[in-house]
VEXDO-840586 format. One line per field, with one value per atom (N, C-alpha, C, CB): residue number from 1; residue in three letters; atom name; x, y, z. Coordinates in steps of 0.001 Angstrom, whole numbers, padded with zeros to 6 digits, always signed. Glycine has a CB too. Example, Ala and Ser with C-alpha at 12.3 -4.5 7.8 and 13.67 -1.06 7.14 Angstrom:
// residues 2
k <- 1,1,1,1,2,2,2,2;
r <- ALA,ALA,ALA,ALA,SER,SER,SER,SER;
a <- N,CA,C,CB,N,CA,C,CB;
east <- +013190,+012300,+013200,+011308,+012850,+013670,+012900,+014084;
north <- -005690,-004500,-003300,-004473,-002250,-001060,+000030,-000598;
up <- +007800,+007800,+007800,+009046,+007080,+007140,+007870,+005725;
// end
This chain:
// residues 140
k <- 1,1,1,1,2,2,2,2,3,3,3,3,4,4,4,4,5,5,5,5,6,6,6,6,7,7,7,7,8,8,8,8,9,9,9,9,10,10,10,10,11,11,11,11,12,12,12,12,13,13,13,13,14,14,14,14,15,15,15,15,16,16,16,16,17,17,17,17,18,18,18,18,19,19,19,19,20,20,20,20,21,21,21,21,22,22,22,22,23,23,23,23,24,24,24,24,25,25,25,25,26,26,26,26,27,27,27,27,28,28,28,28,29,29,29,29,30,30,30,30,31,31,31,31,32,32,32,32,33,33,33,33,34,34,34,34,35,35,35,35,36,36,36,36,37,37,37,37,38,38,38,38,39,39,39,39,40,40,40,40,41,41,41,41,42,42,42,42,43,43,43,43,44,44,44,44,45,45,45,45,46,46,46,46,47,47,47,47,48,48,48,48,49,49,49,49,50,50,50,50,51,51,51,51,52,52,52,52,53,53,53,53,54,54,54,54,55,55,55,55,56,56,56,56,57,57,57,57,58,58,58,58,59,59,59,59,60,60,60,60,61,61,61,61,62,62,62,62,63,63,63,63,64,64,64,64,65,65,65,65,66,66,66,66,67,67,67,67,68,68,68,68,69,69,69,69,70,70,70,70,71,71,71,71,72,72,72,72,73,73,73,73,74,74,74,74,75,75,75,75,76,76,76,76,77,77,77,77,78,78,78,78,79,79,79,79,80,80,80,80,81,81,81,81,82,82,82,82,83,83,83,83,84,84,84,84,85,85,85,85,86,86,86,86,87,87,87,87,88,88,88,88,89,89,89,89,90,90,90,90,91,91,91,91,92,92,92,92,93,93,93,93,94,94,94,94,95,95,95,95,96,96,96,96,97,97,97,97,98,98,98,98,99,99,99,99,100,100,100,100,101,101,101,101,102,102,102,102,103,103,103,103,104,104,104,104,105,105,105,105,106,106,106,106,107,107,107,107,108,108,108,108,109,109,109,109,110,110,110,110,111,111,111,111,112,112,112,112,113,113,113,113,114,114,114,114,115,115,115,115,116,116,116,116,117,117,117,117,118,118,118,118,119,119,119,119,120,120,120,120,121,121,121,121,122,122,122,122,123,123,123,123,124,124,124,124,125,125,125,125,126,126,126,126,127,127,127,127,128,128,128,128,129,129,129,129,130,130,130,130,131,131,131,131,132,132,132,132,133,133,133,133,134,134,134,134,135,135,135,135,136,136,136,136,137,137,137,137,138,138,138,138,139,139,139,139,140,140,140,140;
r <- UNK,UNK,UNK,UNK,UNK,UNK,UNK,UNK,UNK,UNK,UNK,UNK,UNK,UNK,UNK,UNK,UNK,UNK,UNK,UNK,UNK,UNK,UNK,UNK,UNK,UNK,UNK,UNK,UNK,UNK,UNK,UNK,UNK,UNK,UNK,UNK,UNK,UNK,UNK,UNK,UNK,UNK,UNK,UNK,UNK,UNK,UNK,UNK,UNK,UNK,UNK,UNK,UNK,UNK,UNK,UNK,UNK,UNK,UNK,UNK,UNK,UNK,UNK,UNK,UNK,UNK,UNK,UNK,UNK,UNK,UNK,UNK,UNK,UNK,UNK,UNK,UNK,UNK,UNK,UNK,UNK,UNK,UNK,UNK,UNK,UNK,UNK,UNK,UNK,UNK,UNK,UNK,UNK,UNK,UNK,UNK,UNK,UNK,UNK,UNK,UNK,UNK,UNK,UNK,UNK,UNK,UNK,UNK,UNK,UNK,UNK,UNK,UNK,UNK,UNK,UNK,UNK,UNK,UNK,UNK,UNK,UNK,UNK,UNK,UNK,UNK,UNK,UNK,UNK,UNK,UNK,UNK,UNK,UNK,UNK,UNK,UNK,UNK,UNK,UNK,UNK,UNK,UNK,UNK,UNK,UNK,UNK,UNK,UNK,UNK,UNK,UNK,UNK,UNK,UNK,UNK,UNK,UNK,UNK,UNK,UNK,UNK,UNK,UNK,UNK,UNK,UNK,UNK,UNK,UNK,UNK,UNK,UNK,UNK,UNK,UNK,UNK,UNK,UNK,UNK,UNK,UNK,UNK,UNK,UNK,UNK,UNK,UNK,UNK,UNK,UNK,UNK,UNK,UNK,UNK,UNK,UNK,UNK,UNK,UNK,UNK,UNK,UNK,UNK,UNK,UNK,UNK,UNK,UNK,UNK,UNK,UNK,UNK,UNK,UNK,UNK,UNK,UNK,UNK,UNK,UNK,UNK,UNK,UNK,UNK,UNK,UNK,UNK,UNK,UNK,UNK,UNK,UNK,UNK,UNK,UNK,UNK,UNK,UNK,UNK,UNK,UNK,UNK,UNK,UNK,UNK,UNK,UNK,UNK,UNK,UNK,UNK,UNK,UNK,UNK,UNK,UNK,UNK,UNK,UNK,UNK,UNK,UNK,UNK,UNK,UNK,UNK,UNK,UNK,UNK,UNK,UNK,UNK,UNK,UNK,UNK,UNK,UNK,UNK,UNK,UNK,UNK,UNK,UNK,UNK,UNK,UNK,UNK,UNK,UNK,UNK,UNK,UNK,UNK,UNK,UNK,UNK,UNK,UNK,UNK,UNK,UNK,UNK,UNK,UNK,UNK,UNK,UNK,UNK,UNK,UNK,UNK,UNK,UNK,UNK,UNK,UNK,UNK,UNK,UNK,UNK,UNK,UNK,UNK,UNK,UNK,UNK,UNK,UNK,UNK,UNK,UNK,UNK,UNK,UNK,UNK,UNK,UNK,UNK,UNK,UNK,UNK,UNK,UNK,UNK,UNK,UNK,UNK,UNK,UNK,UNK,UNK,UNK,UNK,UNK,UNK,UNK,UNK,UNK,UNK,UNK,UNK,UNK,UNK,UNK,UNK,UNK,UNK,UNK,UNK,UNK,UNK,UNK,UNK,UNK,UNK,UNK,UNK,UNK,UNK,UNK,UNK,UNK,UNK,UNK,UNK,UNK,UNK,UNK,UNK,UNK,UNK,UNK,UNK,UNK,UNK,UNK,UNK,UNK,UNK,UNK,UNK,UNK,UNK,UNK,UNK,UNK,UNK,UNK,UNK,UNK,UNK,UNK,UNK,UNK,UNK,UNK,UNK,UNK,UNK,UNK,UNK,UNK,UNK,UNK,UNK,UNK,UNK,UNK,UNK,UNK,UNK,UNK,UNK,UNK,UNK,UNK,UNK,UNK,UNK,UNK,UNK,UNK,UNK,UNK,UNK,UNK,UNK,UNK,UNK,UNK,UNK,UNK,UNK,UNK,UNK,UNK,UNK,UNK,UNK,UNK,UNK,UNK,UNK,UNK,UNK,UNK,UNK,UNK,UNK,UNK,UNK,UNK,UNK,UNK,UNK,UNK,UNK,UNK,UNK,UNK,UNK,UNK,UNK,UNK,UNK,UNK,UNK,UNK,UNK,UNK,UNK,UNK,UNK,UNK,UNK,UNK,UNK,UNK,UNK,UNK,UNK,UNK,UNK,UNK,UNK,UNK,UNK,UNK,UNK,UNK,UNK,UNK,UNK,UNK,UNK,UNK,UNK,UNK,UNK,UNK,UNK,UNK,UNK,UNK,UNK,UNK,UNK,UNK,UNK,UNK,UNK,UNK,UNK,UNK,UNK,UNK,UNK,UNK,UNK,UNK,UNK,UNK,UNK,UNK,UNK,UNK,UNK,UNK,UNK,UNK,UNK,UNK,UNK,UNK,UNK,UNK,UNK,UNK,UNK;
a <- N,CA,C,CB,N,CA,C,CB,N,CA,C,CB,N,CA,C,CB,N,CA,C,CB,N,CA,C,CB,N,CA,C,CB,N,CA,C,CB,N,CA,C,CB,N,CA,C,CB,N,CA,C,CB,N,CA,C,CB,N,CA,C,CB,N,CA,C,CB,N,CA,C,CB,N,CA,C,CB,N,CA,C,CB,N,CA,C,CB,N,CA,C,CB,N,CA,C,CB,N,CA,C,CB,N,CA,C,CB,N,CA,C,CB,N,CA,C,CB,N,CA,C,CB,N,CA,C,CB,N,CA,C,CB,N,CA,C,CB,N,CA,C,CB,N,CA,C,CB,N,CA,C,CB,N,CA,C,CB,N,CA,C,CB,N,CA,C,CB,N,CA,C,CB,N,CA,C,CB,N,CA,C,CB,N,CA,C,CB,N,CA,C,CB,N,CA,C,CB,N,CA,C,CB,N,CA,C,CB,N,CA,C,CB,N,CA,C,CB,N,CA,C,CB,N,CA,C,CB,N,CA,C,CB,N,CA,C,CB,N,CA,C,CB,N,CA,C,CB,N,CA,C,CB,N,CA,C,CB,N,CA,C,CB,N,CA,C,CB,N,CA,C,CB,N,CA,C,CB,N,CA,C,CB,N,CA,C,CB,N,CA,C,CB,N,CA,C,CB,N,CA,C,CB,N,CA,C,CB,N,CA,C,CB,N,CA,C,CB,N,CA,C,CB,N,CA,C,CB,N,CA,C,CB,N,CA,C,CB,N,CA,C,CB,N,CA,C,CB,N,CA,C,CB,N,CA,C,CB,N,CA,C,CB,N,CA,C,CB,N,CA,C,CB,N,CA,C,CB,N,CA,C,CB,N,CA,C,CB,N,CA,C,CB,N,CA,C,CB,N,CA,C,CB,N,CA,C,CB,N,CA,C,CB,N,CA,C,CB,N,CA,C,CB,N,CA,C,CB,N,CA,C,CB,N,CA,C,CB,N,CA,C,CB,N,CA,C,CB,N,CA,C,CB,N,CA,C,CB,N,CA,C,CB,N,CA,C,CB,N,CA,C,CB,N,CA,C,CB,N,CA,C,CB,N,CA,C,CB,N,CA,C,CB,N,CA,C,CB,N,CA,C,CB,N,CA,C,CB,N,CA,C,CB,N,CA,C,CB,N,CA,C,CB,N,CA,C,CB,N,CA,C,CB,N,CA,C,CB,N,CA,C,CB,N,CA,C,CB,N,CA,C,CB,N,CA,C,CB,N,CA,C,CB,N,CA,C,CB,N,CA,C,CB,N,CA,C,CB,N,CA,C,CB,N,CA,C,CB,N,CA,C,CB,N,CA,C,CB,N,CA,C,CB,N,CA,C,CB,N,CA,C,CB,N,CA,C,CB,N,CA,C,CB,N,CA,C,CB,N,CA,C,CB,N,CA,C,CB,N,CA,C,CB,N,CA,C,CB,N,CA,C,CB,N,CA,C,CB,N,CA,C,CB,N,CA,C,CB,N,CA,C,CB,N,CA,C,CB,N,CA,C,CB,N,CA,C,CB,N,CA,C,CB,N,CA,C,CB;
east <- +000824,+000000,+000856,-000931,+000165,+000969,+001307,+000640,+002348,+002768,+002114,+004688,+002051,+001849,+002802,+000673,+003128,+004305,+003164,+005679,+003091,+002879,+002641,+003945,+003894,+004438,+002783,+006736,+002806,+001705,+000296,+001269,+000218,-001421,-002050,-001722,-003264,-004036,-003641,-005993,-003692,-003606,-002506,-003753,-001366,-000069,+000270,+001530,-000956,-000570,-001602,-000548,-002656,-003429,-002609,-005296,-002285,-000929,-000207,+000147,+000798,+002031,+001126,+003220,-000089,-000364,-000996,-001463,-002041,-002221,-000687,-003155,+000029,+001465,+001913,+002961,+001694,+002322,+001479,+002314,-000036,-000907,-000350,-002092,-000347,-000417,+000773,-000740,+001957,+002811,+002997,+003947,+001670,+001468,+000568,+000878,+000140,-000803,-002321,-000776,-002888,-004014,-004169,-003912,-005696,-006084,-006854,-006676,-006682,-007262,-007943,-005847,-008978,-009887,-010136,-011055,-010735,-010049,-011869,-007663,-012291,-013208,-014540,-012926,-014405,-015390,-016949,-014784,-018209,-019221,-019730,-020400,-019770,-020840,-021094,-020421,-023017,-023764,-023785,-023021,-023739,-023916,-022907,-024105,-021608,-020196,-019138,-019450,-017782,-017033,-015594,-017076,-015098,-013851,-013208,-013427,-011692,-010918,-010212,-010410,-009759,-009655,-010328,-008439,-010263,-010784,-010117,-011865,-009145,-007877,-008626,-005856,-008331,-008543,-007889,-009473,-007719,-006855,-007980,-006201,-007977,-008766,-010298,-008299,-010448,-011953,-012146,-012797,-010972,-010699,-011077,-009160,-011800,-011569,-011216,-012921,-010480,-009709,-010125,-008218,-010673,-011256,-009952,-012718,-009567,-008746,-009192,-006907,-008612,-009131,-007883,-010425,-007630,-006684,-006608,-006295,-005334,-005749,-004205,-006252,-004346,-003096,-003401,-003149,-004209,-004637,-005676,-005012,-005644,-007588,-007941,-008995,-006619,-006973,-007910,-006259,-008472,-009417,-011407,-009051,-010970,-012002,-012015,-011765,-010434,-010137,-010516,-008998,-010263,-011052,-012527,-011201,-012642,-014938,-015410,-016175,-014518,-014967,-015090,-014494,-013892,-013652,-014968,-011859,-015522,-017101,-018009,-017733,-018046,-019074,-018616,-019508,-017541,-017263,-017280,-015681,-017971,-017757,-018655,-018211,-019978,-020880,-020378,-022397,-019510,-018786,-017383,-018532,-016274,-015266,-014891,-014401,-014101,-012710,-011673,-011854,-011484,-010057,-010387,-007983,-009862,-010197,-009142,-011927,-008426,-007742,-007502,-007311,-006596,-006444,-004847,-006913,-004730,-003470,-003358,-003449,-002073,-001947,-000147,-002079,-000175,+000571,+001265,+000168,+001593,+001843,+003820,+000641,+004218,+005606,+005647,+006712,+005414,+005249,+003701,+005552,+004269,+002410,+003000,+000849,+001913,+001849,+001050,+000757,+001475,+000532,-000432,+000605,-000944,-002963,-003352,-003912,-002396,-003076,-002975,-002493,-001910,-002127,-003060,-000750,-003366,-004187,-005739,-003877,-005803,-006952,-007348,-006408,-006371,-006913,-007125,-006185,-006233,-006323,-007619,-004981,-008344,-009397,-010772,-009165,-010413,-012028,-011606,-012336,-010396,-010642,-010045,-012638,-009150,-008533,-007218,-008482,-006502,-005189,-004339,-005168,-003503,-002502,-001323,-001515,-001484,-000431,+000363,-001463,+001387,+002409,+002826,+003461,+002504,+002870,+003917,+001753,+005126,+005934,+006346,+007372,+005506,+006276,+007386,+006092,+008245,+009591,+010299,+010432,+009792,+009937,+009526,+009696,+007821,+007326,+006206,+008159,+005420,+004490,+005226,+003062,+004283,+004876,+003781,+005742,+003334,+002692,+002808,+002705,+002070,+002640,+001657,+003032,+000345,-000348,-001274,-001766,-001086,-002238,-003440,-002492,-004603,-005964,-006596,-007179,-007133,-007714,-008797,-008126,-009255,-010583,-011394,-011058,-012405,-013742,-015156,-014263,-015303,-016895,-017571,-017408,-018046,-019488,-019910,-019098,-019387,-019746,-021229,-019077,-021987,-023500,-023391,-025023,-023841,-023496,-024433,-023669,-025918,-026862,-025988,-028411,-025724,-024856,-023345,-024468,-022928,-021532,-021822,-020573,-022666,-023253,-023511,-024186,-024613,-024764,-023383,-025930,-022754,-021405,-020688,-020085,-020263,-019345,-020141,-019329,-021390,-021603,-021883,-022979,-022055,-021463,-019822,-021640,-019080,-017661,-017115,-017227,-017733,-017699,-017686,-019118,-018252,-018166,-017173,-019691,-016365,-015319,-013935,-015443,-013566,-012274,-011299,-011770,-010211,-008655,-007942,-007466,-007567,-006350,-005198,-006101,-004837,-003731,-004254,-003676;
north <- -001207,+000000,+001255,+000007,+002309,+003471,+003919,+004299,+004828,+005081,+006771,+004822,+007507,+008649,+009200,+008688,+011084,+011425,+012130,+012655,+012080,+012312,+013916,+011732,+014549,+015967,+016759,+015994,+015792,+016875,+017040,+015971,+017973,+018315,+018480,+019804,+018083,+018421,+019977,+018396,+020520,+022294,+022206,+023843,+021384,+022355,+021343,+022775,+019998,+019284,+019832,+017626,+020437,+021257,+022635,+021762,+022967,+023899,+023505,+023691,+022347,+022220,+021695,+020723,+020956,+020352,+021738,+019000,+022895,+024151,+024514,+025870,+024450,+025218,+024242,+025416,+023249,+022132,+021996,+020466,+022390,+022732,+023780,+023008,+025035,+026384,+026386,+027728,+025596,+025907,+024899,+025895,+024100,+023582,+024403,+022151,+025253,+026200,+026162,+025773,+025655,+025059,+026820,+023520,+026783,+027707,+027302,+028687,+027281,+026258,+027514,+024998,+026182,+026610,+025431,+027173,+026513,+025340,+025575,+025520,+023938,+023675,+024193,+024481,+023256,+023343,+022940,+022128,+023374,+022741,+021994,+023953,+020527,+019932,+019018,+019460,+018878,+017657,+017293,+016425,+018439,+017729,+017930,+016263,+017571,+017311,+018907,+015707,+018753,+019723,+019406,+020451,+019415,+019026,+019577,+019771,+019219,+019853,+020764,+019238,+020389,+021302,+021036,+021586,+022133,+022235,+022621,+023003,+022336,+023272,+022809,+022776,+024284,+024274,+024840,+024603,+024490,+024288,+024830,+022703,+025979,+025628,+025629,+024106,+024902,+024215,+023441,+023894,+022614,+021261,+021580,+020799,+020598,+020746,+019410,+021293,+019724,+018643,+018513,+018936,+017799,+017575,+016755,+016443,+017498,+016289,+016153,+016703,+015067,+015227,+014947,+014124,+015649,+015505,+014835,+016564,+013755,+012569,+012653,+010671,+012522,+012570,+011156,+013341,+010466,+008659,+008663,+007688,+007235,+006785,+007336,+007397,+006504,+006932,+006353,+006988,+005242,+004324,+005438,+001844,+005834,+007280,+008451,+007990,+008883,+009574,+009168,+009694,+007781,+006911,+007548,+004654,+006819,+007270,+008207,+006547,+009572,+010561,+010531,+011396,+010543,+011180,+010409,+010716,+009154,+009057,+010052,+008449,+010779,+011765,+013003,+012142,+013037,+014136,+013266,+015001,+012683,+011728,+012530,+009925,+013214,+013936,+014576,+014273,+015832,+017368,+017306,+018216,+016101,+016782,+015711,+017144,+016756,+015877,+014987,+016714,+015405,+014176,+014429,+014614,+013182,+013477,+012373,+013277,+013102,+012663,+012469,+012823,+011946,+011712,+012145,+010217,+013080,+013825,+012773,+015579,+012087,+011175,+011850,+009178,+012121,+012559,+011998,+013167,+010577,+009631,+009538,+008316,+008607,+008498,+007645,+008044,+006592,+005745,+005867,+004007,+005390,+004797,+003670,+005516,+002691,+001345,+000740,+001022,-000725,-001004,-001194,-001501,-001058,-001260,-000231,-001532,+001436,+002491,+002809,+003609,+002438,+002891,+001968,+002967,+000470,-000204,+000215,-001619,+000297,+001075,+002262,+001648,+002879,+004454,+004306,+005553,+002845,+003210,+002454,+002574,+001612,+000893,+001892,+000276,+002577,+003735,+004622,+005058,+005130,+005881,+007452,+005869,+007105,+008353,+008547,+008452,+009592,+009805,+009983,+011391,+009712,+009619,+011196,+007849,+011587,+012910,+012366,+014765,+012446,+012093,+013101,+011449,+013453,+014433,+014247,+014793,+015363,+014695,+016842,+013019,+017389,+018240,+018970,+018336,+017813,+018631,+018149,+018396,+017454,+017128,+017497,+016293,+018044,+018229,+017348,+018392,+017519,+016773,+016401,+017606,+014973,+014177,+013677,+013287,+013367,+012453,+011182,+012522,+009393,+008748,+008180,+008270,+008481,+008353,+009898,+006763,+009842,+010882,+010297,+011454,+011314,+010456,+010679,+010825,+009526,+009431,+010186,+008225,+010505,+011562,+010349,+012569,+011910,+010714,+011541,+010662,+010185,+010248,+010169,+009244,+010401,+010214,+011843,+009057,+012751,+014046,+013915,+015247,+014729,+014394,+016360,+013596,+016737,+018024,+019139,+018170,+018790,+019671,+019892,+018895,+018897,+019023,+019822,+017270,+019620,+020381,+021750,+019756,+022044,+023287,+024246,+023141,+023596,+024453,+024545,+023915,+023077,+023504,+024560,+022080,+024867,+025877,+027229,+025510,+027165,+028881,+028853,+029816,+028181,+028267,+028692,+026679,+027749,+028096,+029138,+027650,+029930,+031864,+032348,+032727,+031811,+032823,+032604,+032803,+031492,+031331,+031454,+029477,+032255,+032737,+031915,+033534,+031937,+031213,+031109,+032458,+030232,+030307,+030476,+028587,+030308,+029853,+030629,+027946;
up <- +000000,+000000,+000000,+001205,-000628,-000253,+000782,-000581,+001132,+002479,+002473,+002738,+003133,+003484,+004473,+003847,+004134,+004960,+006227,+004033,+007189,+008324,+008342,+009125,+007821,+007881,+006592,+006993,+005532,+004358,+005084,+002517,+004624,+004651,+003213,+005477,+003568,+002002,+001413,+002208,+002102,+001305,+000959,+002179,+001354,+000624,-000464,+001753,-000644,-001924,-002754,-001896,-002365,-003751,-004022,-003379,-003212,-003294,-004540,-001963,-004416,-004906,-006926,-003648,-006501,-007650,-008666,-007308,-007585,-008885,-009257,-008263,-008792,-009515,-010657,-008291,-010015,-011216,-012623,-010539,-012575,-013446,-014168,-012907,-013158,-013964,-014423,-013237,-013961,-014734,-016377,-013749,-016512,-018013,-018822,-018058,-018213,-019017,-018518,-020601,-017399,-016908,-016463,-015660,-016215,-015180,-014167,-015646,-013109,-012147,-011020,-011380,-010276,-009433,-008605,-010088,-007272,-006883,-005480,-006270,-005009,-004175,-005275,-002626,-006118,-007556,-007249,-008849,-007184,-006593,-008276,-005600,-007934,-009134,-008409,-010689,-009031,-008788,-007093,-009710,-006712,-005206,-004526,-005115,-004943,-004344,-004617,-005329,-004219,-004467,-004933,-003404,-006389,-007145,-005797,-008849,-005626,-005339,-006146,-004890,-007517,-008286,-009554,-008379,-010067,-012076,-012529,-012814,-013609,-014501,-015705,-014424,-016297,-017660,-018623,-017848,-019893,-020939,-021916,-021146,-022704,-023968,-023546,-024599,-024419,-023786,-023305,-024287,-022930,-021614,-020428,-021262,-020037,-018435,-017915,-017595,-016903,-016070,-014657,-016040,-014131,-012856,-011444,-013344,-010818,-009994,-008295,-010066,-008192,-006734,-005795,-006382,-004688,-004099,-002641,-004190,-002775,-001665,-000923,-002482,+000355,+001491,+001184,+003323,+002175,+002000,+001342,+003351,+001451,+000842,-000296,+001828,-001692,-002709,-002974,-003495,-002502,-003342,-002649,-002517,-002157,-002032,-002900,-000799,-003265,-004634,-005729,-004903,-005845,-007408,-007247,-007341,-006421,-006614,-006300,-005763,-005621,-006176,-007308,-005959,-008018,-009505,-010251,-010327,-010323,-010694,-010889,-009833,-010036,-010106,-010888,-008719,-011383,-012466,-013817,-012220,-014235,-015643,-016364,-015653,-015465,-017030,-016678,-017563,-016494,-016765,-017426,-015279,-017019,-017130,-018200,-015837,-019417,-020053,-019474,-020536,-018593,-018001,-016607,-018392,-016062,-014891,-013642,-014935,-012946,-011971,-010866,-011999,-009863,-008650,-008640,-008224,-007436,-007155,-006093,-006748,-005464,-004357,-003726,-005076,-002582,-001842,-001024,-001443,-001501,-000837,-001270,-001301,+000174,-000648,-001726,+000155,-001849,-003243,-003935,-002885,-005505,-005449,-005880,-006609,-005609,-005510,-007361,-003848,-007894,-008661,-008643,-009054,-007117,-007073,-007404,-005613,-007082,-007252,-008969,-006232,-009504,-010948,-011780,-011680,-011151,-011886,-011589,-011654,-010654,-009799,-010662,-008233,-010678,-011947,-012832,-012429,-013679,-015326,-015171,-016659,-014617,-014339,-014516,-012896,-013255,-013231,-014453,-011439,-015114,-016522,-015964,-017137,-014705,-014281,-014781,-012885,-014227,-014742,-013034,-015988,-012867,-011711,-011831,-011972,-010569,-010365,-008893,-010098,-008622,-007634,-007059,-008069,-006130,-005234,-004075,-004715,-004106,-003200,-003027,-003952,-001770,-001730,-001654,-001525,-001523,-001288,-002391,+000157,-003243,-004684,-005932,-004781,-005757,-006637,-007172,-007223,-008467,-009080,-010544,-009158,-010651,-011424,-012046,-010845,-013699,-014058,-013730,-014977,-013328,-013339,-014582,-012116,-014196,-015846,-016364,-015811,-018036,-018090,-017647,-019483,-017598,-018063,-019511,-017052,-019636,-021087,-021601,-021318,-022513,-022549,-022250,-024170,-021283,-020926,-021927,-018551,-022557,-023671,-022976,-024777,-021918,-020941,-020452,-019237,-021210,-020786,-020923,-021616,-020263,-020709,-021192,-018988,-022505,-022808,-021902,-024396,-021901,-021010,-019734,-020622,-019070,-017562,-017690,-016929,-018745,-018929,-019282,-020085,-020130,-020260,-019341,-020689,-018094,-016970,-016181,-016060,-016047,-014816,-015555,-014369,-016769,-017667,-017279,-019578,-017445,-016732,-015338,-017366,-014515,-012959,-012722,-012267,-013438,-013619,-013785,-014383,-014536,-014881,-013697,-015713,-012853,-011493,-010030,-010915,-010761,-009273,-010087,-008193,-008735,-009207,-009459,-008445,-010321,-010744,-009172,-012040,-009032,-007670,-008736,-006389,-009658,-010728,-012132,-010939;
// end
């Protein structure tokens, strides 16, 4: 299983991961409200949107969040802040149709997979979250 550093907190790995976004060109936001729930972040590219969710432990809680962003978002991931990741966690992701980010603050972020485009956008639902989206500010 993955290990976790004792020392991180969630904020300074959504921290380290908007920088690691914005510095690919993303514009991110961040405590996103859809369908009930709240992204941790949304970066967007273009007309992409990227949904991620950010996990100290209990990625396999990060996986099924990310479920509930399948009708809104283009890609969609799990940030894990762990010292290793393990092959349950990358089989685990490429499984639910996520993409993997490696977080090691005093290291940095790392792809370990992209995620794949997800075809299950439902367009009416992406439509409304895109003009909700107009109204929360960029952290990035």
């Amino acid at each position: 299983p993955a290990k976790t550093s004792p020392k991180i907190q969630e904020c300074e790995l959504v921290a380290a991961v908007t920088n690691f976004l914005g510095k690919q060109g993303y514009k991110v936001r961040a405590e996103v409200p859809n369908l009930g729930q709240s992204a941790d972040l949304v970066a967007t590219r273009g007309r992409w949107v990227t949904f991620i969710e950010v996990k100290v432990r209990d990625w396999r809680t990060g996986v099924n969040q990310c479920r509930a962003h399948q009708l809104v978002a283009d890609y969609i991931c799990v940030a894990l802040g762990t010292k290793n990741i393990s092959d349950a966690v990358v089989n685990a992701a490429a499984e639910a149709g996520v993409g993997l980010i490696h977080v090691r603050v005093d290291k940095g972020c790392s792809w370990v997979t992209r995620p794949p485009f997800n075809d299950s956008v439902w367009r009416p639902q992406r439509q409304r979250f895109s003009q909700n989206l107009q109204a929360i500010e960029y952290v990035y």
